[in-house]
GUBA-834972 format. One record per residue (C-alpha): residue in one letter; z, x, y. Coordinates in Angstrom, 1 decimal, decimal comma. Last residue first. Example, Ala and Ser with C-alpha at 12.3 -4.5 7.8 and 13.67 -1.06 7.14 Angstrom:
2
SITE   code        z        x        y
SITE      S      7,1     13,7     -1,1
SITE      A      7,8     12,3     -4,5
//
This chain:
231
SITE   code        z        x        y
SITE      X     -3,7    -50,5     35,4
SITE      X     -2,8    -52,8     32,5
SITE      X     -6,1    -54,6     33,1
SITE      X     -6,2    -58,2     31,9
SITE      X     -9,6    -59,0     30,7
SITE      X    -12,1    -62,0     31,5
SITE      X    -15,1    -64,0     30,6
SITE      X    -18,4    -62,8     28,6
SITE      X    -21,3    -63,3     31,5
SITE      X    -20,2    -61,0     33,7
SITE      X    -16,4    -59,7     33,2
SITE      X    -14,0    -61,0     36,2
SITE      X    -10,7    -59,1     36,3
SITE      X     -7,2    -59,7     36,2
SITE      X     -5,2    -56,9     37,4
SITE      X     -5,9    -56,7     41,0
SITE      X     -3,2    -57,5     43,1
SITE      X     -2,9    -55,5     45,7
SITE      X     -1,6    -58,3     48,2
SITE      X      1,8    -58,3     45,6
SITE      X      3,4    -61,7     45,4
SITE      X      0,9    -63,8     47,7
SITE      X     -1,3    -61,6     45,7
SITE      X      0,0    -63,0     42,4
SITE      X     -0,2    -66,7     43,2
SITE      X     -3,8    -65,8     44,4
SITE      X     -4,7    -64,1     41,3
SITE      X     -3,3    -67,1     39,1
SITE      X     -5,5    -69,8     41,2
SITE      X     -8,8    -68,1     41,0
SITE      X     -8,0    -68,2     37,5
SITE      X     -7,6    -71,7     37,2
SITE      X    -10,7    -72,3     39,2
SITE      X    -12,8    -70,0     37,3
SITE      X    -11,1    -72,5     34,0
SITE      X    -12,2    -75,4     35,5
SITE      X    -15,6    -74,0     36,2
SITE      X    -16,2    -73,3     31,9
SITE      X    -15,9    -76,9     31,6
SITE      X    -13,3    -78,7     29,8
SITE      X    -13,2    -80,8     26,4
SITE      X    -10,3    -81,8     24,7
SITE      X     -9,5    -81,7     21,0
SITE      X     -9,1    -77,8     20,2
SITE      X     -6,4    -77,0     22,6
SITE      X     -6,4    -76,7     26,1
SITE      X     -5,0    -73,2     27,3
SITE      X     -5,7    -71,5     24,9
SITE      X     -8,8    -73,1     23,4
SITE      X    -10,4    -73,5     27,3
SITE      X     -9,1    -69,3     27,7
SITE      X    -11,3    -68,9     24,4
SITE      X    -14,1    -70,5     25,3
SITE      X    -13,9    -69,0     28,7
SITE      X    -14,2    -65,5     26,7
SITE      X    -11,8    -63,0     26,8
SITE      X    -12,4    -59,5     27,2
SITE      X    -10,4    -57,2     25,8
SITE      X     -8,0    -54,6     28,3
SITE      X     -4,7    -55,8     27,5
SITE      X     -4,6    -58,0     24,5
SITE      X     -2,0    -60,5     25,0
SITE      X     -2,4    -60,4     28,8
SITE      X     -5,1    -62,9     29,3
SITE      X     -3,8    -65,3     26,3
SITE      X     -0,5    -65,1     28,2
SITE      X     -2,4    -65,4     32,0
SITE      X     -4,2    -68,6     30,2
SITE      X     -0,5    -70,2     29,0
SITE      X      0,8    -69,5     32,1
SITE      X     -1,6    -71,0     34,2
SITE      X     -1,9    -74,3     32,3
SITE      X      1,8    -74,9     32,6
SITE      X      1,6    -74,2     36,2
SITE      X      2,9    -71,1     38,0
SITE      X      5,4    -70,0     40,0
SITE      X      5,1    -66,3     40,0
SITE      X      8,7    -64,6     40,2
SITE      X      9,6    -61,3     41,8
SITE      X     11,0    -58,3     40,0
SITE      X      7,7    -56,5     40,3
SITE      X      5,5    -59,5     38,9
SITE      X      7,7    -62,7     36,8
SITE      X      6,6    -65,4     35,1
SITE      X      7,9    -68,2     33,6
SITE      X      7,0    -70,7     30,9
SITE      X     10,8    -71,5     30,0
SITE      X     10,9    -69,9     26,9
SITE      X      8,3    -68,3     26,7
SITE      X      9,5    -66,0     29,2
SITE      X      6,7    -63,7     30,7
SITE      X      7,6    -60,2     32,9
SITE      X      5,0    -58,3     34,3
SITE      X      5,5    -54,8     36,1
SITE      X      4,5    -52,8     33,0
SITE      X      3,6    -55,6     29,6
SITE      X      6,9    -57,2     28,9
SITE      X      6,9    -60,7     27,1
SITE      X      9,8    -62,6     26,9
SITE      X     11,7    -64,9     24,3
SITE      X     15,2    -65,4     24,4
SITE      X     16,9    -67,1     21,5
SITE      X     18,8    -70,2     22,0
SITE      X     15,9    -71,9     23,0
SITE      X     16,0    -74,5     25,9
SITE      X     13,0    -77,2     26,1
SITE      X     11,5    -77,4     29,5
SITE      X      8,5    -75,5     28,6
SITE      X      7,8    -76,9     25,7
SITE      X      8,3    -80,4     26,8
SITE      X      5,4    -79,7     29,5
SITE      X      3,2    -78,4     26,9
SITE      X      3,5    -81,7     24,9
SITE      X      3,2    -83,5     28,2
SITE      X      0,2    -81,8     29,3
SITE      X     -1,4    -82,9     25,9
SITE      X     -0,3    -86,7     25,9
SITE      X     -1,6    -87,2     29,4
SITE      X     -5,0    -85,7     28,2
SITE      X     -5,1    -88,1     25,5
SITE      X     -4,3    -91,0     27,2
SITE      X     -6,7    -90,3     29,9
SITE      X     -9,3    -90,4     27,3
SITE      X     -8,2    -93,7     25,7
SITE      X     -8,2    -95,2     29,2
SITE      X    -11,9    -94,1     28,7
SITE      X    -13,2    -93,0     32,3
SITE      X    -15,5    -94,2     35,0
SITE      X    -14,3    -91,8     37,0
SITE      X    -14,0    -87,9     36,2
SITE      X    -11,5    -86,9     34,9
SITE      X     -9,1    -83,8     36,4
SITE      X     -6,5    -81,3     35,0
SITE      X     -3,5    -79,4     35,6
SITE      X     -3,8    -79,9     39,5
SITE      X     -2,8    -76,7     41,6
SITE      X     -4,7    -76,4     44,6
SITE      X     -7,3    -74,0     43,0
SITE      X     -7,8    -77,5     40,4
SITE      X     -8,2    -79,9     43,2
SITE      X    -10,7    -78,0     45,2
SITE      X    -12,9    -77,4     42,1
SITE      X    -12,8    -81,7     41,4
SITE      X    -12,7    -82,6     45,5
SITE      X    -16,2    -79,8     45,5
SITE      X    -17,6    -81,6     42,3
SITE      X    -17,5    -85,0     43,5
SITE      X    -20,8    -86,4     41,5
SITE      X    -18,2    -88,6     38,8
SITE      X    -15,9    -89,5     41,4
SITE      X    -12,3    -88,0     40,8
SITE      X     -9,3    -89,2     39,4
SITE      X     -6,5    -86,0     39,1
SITE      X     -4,2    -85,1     36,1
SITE      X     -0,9    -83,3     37,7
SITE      X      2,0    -82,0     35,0
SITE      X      5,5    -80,8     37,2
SITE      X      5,4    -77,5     37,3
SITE      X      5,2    -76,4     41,1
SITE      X      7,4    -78,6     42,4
SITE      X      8,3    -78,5     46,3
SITE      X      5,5    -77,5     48,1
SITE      X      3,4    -78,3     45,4
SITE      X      3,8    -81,7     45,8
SITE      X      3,1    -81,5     49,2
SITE      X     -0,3    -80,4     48,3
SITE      X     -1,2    -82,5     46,1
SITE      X     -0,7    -85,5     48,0
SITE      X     -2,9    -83,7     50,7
SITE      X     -5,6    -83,3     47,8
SITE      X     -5,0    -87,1     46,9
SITE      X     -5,7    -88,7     50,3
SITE      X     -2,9    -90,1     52,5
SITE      X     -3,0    -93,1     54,5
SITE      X     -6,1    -94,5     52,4
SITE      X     -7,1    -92,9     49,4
SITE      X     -9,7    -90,9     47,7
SITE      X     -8,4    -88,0     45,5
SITE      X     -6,9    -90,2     42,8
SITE      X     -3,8    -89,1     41,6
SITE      X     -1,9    -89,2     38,3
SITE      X      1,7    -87,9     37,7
SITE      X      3,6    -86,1     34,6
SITE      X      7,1    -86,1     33,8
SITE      X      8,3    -88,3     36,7
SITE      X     10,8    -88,1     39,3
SITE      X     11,1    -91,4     40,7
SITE      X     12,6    -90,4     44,1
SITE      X     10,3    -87,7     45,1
SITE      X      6,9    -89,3     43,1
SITE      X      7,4    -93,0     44,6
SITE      X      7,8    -91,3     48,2
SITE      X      4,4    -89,5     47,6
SITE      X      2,8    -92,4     46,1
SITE      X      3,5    -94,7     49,0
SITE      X      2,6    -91,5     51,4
SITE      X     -1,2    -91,9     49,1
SITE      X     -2,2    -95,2     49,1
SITE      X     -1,3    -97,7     46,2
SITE      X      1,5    -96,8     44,1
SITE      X      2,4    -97,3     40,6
SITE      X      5,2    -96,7     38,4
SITE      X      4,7    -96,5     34,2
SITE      X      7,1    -95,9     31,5
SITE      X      5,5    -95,1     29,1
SITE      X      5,4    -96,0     25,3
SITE      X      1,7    -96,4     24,5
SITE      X      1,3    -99,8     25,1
SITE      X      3,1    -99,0     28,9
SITE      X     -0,1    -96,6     28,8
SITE      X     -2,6    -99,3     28,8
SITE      X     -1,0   -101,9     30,5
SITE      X     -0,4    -99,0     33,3
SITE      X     -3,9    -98,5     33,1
SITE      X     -5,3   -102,0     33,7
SITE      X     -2,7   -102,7     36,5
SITE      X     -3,7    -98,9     38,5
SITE      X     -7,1    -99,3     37,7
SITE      X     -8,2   -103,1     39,1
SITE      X     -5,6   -102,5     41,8
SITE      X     -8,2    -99,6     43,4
SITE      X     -5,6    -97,5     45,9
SITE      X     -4,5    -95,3     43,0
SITE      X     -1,5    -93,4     42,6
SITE      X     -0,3    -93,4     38,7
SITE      X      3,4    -92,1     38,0
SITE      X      4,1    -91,8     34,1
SITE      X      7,5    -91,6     32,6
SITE      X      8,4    -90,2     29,2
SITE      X     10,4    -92,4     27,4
SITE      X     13,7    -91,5     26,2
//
């Protein structure tokens, strides 16, 4: 079955030149104008992966985001942002969004990046017959279903977030670099900055402290990266 692609974008131009692009591909593609249009679309379409653009009438994307994330917190969130926006592109990412680009973009691009949070995505929604988890004191991981757990309670985090807080707690106590987190978390072929993945992690510890306010095992490094502390 095709994988179906939701696109909110108040410009027509991008919305019926990318959906041409990705129905090429194999999508299925719905798409919405303004941002409550989107919303509705999103609730009763139920799509593996959405893409928002943060300025739009009725309802802009942040707010979109946000009551997405009120009620999924996994589901694969790419945001369109203007190329000098940095503040809506950091914003976006502690909100929750998997990933942004930056407009102008290559249709090609977006492709790529769609195709790589949906390869993760069916990962984490495939069932193994075999359990896989990950124990390390208070924390509980399960590769299986990309879920984490802190003092018996769970930690619902994004695709993205779990695979950095795996690479983060694989070796407890090293240092790893952003390059490394970006490779983790990534892959090879696409390109982030080092701010996306500060935002990432900003994100993690907060998910944690709503958890447990002492949260304090993932520390900042200066100038190499980060380390999970197992104490």
């Amino acid at each position: 079955m095709s994988e179906k692609i939701v696109l909110v974008d108040d410009d027509r131009n991008i919305t019926t030149s990318v959906s041409m692009a990705l129905e090429s591909e194999g999508f299925i593609v719905k798409t919405f104008n303004d941002g409550e249009a989107g919303l509705q679309g999103i609730q009763e379409e139920k799509p593996n992966l959405a893409v928002l653009d943060v300025k739009m009438p009725r309802m802009d994307g942040l707010e979109l985001l946000e009551n997405i994330r009120k009620t999924n917190q996994t589901l694969p969130i790419i945001f369109l942002t203007s190329k000098d926006d940095e503040v809506d592109q950091v914003l976006g990412l502690r909100m929750g969004a998997d990933d942004y680009i930056t407009k102008p973009f290559s249709q090609r691009l977006l492709i790529e990046r769609i195709r790589t949070l949906l390869r993760r995505q069916k990962l984490q929604n495939e069932a193994q017959n075999e359990e896989k988890t990950i124990r390390l004191g208070d924390m509980i991981l399960d590769d299986d279903r990309y879920l984490c757990a802190w003092k018996g309670e769970p930690v619902p985090l994004t695709v993205t977030e779990y695979l950095l807080l795996k690479t983060l707690t694989a070796n407890p106590g090293h240092v790893k670099s952003r390059d490394q987190l970006i490779e983790a978390a990534y892959g090879e072929t696409i390109y982030v900055d080092d701010r996306t993945i500060d935002s990432h992690i900003k994100r993690v510890r907060q998910k944690f402290k709503k958890t447990d306010p002492d949260f304090d095992r993932i520390e900042a490094v200066y100038g190499a990266g980060y380390r999970f502390s197992e104490e």
